[in-house]
N, CA, C and O atoms as CSV, one atom per row, in Angstrom:
chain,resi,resn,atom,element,x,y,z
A,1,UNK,N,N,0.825,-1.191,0.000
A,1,UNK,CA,C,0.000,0.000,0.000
A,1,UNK,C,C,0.870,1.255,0.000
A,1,UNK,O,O,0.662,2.317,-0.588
A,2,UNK,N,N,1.649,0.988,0.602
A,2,UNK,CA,C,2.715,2.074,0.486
A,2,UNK,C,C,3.788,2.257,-0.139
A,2,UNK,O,O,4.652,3.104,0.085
A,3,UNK,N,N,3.750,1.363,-1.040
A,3,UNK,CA,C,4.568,2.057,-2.301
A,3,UNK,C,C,3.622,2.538,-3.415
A,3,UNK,O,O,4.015,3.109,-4.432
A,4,UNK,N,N,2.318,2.250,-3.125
A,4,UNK,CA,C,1.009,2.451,-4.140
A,4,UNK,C,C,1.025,4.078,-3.814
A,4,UNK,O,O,1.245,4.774,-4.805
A,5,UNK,N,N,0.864,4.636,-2.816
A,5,UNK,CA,C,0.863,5.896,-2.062
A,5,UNK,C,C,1.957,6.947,-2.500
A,5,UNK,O,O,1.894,8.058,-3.027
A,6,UNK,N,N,2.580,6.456,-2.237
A,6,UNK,CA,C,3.981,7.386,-2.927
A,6,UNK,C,C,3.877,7.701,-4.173
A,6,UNK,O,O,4.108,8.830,-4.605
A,7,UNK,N,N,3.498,6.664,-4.903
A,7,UNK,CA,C,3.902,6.455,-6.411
A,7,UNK,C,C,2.565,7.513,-6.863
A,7,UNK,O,O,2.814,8.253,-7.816
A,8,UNK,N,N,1.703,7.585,-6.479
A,8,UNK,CA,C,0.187,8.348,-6.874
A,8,UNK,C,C,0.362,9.777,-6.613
A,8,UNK,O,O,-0.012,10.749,-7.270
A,9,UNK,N,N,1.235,9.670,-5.133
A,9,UNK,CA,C,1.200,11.256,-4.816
A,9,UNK,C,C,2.323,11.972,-5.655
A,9,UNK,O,O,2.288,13.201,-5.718
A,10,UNK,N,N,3.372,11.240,-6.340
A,10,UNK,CA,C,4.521,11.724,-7.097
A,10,UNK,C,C,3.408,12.089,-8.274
A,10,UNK,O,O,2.738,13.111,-8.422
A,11,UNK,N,N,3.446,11.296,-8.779
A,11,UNK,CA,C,2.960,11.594,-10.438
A,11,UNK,C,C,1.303,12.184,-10.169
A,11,UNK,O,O,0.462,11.965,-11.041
A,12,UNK,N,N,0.924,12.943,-8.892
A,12,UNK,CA,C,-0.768,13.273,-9.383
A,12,UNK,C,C,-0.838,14.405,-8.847
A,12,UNK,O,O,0.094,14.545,-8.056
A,13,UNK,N,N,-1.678,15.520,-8.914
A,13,UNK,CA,C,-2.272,16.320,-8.256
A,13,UNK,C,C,-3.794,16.010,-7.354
A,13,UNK,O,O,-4.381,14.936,-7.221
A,14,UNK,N,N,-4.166,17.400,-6.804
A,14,UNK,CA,C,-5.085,16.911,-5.958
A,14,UNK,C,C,-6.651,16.277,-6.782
A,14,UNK,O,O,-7.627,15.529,-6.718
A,15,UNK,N,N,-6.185,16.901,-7.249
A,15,UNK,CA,C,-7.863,16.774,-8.631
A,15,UNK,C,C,-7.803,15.778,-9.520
A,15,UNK,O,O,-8.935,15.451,-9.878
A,16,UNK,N,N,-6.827,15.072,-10.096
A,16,UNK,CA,C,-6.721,13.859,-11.183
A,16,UNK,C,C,-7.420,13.031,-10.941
A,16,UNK,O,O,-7.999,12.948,-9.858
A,17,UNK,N,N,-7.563,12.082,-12.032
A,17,UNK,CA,C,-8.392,11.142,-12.431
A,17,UNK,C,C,-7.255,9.777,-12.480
A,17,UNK,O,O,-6.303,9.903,-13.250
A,18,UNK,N,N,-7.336,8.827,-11.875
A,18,UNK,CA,C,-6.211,7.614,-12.094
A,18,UNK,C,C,-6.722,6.628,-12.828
A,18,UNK,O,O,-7.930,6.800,-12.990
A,19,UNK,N,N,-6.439,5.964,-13.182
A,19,UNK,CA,C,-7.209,5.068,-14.076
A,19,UNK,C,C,-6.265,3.515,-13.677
A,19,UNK,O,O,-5.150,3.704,-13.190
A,20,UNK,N,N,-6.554,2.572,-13.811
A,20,UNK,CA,C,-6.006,1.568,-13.207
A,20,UNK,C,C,-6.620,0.439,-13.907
A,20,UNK,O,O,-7.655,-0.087,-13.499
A,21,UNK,N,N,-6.033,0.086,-14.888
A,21,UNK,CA,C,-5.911,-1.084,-15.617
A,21,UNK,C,C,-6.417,-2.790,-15.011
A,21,UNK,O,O,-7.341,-3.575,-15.226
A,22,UNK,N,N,-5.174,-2.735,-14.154
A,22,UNK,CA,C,-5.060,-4.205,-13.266
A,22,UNK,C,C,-5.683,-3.765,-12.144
A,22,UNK,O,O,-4.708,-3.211,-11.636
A,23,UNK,N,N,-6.767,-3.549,-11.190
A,23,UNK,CA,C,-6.895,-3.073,-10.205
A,23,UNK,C,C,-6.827,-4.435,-8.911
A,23,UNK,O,O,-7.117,-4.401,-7.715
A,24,UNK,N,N,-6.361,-5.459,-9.709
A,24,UNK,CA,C,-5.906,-6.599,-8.326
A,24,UNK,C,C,-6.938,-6.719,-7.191
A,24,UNK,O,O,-8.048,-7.209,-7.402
A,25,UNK,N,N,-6.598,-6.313,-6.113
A,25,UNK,CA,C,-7.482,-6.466,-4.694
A,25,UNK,C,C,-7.558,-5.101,-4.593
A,25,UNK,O,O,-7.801,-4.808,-3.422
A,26,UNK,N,N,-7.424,-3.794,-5.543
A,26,UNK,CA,C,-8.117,-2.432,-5.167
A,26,UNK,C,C,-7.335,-1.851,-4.569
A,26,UNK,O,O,-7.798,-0.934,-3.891
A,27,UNK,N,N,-5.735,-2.080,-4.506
A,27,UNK,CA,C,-4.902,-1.188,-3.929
A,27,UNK,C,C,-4.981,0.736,-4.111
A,27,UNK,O,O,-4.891,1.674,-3.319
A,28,UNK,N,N,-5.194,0.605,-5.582
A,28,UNK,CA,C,-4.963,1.901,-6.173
A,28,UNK,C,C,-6.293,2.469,-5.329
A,28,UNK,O,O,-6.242,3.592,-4.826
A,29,UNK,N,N,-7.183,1.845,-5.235
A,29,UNK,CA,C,-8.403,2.904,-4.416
A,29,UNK,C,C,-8.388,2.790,-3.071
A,29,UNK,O,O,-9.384,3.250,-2.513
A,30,UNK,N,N,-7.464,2.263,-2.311
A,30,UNK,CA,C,-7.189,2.549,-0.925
A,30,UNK,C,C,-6.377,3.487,-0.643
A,30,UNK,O,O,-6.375,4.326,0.258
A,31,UNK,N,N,-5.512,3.222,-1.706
A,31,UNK,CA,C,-4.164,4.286,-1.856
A,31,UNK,C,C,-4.936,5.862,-2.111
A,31,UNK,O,O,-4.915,6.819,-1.337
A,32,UNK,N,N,-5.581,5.770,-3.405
A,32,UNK,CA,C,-6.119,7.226,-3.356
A,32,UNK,C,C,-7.423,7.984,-2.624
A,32,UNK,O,O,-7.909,9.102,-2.796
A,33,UNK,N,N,-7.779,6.854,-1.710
A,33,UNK,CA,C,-9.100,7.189,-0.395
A,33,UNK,C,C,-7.979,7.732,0.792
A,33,UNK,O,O,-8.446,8.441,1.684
A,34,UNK,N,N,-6.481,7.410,0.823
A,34,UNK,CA,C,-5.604,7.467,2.164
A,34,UNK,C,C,-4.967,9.145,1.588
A,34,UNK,O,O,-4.781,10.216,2.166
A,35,UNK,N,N,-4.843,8.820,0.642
A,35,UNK,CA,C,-4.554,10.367,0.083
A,35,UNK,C,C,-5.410,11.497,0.005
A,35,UNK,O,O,-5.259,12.575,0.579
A,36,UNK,N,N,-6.286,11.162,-0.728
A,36,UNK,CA,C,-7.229,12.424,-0.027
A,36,UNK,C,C,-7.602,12.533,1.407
A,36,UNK,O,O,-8.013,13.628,1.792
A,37,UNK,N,N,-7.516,11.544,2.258
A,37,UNK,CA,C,-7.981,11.966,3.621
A,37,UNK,C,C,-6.532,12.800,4.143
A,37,UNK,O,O,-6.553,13.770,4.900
A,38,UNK,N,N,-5.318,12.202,3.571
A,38,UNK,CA,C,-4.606,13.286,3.964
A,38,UNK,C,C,-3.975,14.534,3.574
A,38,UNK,O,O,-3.318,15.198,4.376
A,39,UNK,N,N,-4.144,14.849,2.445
A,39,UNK,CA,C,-4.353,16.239,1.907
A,39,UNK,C,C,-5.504,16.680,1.479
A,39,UNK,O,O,-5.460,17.481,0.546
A,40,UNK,N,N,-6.597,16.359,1.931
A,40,UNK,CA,C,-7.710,16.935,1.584
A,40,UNK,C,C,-7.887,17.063,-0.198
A,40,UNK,O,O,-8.523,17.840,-0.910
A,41,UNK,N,N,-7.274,16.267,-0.393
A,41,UNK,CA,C,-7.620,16.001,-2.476
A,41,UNK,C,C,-8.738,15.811,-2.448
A,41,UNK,O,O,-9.433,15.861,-1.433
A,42,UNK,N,N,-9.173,15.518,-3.751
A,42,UNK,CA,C,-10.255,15.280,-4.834
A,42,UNK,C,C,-9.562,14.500,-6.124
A,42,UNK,O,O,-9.639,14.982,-7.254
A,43,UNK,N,N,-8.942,13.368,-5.878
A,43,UNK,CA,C,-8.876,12.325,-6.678
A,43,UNK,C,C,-10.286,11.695,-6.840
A,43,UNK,O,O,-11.244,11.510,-6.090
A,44,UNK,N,N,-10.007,11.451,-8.112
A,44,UNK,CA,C,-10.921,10.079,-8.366
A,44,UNK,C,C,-10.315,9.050,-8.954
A,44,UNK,O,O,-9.229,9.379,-9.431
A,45,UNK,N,N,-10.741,7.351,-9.181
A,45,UNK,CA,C,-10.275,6.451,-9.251
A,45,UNK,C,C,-11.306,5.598,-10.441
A,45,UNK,O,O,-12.518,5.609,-10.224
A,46,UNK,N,N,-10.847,4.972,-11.513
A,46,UNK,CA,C,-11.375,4.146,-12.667
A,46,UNK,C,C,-10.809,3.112,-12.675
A,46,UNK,O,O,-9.680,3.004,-13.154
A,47,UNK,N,N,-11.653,1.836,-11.993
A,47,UNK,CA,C,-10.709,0.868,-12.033
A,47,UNK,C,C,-11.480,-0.189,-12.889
A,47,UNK,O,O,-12.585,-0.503,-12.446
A,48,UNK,N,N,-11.027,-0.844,-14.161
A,48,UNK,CA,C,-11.375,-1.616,-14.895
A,48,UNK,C,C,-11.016,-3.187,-15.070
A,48,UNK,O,O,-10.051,-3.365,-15.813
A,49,UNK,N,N,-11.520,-4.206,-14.606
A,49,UNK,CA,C,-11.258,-5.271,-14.331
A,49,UNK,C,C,-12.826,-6.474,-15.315
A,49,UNK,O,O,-13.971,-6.116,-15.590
A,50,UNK,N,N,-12.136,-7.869,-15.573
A,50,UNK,CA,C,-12.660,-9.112,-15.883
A,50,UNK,C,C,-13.297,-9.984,-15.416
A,50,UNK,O,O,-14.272,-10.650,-15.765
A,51,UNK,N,N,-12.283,-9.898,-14.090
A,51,UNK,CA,C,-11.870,-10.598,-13.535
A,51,UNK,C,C,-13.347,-11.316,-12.413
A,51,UNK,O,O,-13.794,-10.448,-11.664
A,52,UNK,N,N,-13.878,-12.374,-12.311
A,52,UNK,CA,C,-15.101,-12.686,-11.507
A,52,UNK,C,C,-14.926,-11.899,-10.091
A,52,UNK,O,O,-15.831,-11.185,-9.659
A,53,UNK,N,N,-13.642,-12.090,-9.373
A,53,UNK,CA,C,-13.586,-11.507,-7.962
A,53,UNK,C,C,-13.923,-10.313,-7.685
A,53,UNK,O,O,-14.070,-10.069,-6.488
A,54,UNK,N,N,-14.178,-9.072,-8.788
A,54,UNK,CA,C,-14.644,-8.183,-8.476
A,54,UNK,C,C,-15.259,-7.975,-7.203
A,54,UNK,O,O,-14.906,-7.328,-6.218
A,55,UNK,N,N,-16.578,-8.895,-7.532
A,55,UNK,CA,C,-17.578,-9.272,-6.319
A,55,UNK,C,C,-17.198,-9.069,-5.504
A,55,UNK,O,O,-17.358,-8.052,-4.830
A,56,UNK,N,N,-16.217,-10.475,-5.181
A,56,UNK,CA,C,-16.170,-10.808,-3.598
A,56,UNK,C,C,-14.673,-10.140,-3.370
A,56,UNK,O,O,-14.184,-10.707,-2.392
A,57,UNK,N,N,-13.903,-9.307,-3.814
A,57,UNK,CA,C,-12.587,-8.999,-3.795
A,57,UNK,C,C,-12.392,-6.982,-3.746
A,57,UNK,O,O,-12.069,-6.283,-2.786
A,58,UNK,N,N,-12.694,-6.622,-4.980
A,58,UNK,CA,C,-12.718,-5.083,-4.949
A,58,UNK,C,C,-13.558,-4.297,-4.159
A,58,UNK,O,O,-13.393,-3.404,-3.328
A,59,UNK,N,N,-14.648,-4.969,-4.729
A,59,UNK,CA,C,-16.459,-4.359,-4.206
A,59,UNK,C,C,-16.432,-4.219,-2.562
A,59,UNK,O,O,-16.540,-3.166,-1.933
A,60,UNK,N,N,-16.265,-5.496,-2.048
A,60,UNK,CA,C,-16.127,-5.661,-0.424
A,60,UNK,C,C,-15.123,-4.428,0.411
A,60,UNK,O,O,-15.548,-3.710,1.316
A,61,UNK,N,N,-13.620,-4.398,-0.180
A,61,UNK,CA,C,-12.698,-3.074,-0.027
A,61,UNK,C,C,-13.222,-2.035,-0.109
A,61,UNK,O,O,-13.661,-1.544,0.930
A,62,UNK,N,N,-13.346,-1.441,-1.154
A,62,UNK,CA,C,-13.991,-0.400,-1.336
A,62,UNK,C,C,-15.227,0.108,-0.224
A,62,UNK,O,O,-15.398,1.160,0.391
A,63,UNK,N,N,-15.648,-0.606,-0.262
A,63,UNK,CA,C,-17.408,-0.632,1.309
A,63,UNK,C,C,-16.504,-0.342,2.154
A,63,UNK,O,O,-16.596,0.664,2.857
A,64,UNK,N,N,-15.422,-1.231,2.224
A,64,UNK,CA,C,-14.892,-1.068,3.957
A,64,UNK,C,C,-14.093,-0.265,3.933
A,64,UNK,O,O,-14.166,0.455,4.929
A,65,UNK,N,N,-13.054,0.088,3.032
A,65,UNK,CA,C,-12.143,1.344,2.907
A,65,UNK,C,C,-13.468,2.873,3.214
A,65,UNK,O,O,-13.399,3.545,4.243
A,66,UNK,N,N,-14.132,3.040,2.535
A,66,UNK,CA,C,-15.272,4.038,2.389
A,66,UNK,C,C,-15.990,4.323,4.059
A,66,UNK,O,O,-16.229,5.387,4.629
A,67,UNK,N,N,-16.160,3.128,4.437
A,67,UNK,CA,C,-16.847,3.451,5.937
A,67,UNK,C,C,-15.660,3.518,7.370
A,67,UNK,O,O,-16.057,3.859,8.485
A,68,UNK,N,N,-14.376,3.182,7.129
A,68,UNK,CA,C,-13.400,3.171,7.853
A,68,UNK,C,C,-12.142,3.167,7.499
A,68,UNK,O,O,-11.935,2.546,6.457
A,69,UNK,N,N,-11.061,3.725,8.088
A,69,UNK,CA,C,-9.667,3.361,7.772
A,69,UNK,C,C,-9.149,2.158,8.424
A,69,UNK,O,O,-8.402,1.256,8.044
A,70,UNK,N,N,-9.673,2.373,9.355
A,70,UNK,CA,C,-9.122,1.438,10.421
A,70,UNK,C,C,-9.768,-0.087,10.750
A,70,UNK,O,O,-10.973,-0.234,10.955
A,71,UNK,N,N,-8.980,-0.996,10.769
A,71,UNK,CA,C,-9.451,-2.376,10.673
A,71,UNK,C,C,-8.819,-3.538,11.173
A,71,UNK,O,O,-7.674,-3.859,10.855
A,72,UNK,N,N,-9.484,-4.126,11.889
A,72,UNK,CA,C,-8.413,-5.256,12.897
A,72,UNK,C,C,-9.556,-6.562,12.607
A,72,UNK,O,O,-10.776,-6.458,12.728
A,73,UNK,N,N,-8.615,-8.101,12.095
A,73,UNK,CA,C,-9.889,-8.650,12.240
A,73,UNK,C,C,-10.945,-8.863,11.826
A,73,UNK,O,O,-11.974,-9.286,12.352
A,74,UNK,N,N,-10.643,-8.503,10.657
A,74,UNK,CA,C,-12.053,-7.892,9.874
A,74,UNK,C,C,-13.365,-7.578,10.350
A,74,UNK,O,O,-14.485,-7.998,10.060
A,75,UNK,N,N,-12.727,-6.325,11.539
A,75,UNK,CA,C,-14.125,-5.372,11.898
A,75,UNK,C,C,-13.429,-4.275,12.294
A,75,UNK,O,O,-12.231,-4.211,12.570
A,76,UNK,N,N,-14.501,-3.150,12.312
A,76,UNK,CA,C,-13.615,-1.810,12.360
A,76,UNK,C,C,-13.058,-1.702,13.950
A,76,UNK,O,O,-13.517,-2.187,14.984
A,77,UNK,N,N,-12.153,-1.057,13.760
A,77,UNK,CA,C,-11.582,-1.144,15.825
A,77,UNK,C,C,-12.078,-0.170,16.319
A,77,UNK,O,O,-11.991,-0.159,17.547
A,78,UNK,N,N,-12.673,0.846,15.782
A,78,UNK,CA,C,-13.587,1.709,16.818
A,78,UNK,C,C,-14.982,2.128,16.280
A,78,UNK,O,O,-15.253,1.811,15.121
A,79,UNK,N,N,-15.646,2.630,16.820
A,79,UNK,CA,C,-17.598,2.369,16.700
A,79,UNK,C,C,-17.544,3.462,15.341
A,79,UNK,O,O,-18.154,3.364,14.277
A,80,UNK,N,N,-16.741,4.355,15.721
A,80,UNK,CA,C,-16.771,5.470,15.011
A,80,UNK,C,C,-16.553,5.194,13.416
A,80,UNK,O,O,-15.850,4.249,13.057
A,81,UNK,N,N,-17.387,6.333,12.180
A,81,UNK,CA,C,-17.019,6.178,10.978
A,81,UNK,C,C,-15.674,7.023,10.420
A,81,UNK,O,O,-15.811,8.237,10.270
A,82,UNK,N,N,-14.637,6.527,10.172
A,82,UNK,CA,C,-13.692,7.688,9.721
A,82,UNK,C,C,-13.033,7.401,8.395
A,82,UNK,O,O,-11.840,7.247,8.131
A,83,UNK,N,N,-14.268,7.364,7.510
A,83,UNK,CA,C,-13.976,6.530,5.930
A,83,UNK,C,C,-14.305,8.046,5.371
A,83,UNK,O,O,-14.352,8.972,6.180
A,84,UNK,N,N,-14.478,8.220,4.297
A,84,UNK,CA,C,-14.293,9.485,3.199
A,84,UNK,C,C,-15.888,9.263,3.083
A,84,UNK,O,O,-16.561,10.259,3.348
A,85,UNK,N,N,-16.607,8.048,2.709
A,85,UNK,CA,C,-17.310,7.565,1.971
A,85,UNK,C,C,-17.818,7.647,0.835
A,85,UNK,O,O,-18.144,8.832,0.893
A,86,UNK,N,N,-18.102,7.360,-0.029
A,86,UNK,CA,C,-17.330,7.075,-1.470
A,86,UNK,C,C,-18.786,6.966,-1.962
A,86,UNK,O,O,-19.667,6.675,-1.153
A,87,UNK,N,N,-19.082,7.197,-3.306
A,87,UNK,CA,C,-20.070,7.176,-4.124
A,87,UNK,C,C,-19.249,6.165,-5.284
A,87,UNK,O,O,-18.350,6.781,-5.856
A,88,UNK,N,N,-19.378,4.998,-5.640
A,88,UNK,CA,C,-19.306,4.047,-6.757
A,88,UNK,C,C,-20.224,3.632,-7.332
A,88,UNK,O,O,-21.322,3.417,-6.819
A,89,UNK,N,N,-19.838,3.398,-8.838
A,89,UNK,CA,C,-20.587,2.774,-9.925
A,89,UNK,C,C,-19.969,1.801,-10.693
A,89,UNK,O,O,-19.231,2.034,-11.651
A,90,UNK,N,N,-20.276,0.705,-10.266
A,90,UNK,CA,C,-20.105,-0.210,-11.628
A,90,UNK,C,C,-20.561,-0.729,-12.764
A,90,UNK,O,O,-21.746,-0.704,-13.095
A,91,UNK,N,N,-20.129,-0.963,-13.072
A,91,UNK,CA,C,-20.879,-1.341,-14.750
A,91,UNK,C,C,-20.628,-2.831,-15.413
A,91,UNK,O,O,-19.564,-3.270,-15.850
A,92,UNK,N,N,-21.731,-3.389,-15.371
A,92,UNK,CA,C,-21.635,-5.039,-16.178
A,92,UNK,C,C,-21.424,-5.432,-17.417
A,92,UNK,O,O,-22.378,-6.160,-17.690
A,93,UNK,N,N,-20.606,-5.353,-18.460
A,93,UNK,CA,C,-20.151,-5.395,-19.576
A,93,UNK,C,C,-20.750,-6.788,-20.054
A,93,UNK,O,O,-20.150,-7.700,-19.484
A,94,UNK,N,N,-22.035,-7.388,-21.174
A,94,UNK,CA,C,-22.375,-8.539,-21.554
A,94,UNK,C,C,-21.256,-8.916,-22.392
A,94,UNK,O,O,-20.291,-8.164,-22.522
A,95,UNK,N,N,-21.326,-9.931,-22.911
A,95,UNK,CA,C,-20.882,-10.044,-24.413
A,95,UNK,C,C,-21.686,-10.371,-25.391
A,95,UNK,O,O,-22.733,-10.797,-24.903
A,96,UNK,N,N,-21.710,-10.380,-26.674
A,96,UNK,CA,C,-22.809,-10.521,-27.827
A,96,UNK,C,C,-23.530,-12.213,-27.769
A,96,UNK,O,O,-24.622,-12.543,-28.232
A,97,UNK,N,N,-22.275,-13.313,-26.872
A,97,UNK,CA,C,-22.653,-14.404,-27.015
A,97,UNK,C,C,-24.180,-14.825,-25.973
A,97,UNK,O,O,-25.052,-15.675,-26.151
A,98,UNK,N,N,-24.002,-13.916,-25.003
A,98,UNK,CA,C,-24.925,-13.798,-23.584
A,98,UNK,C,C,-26.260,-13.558,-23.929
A,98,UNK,O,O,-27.112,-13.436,-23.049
């Protein structure tokens, strides 16, 4: 996560748009939810993926990155919300064979 962090805040300003190809387990949108909470940015994040885990892999992060930073255990460690919280949209791409 923290070489994801560095690398975003070198090459971005507060306002850019990132776009993220491979988005894996959603690093790039933890990375740029940890950045705006600490410079007060306005990044946004496009992350385009195939891949089935979306579901159970990006989607789930994102919820929990959005409602908290903080996480032990997989539950938040204090009652309190201290997530950005995030407005997302995804989109279901068919194919012609479907």
């Amino acid at each position: 996560l923290g070489t994801v962090i560095d690398a975003i805040h070198i090459s971005s300003t507060k306002n850019d748009v990132v776009l993220d190809f491979f988005p894996g387990s959603g690093t790039t949108f933890h990375s740029i939810q940890v950045l705006n909470n600490q410079d007060d940015g306005h990044r946004k994040c496009i992350l385009t993926e195939q891949g089935a885990y979306t579901y159970s892999v990006i989607i789930p992060r994102i919820k929990k990155i959005a409602y908290t930073f903080d996480w032990k255990d997989g539950k938040p460690k204090d009652d309190k919300m201290n997530g950005l919280g995030v407005f997302f949209k995804y989109q279901r791409l068919e194919q012609y064979e479907e």
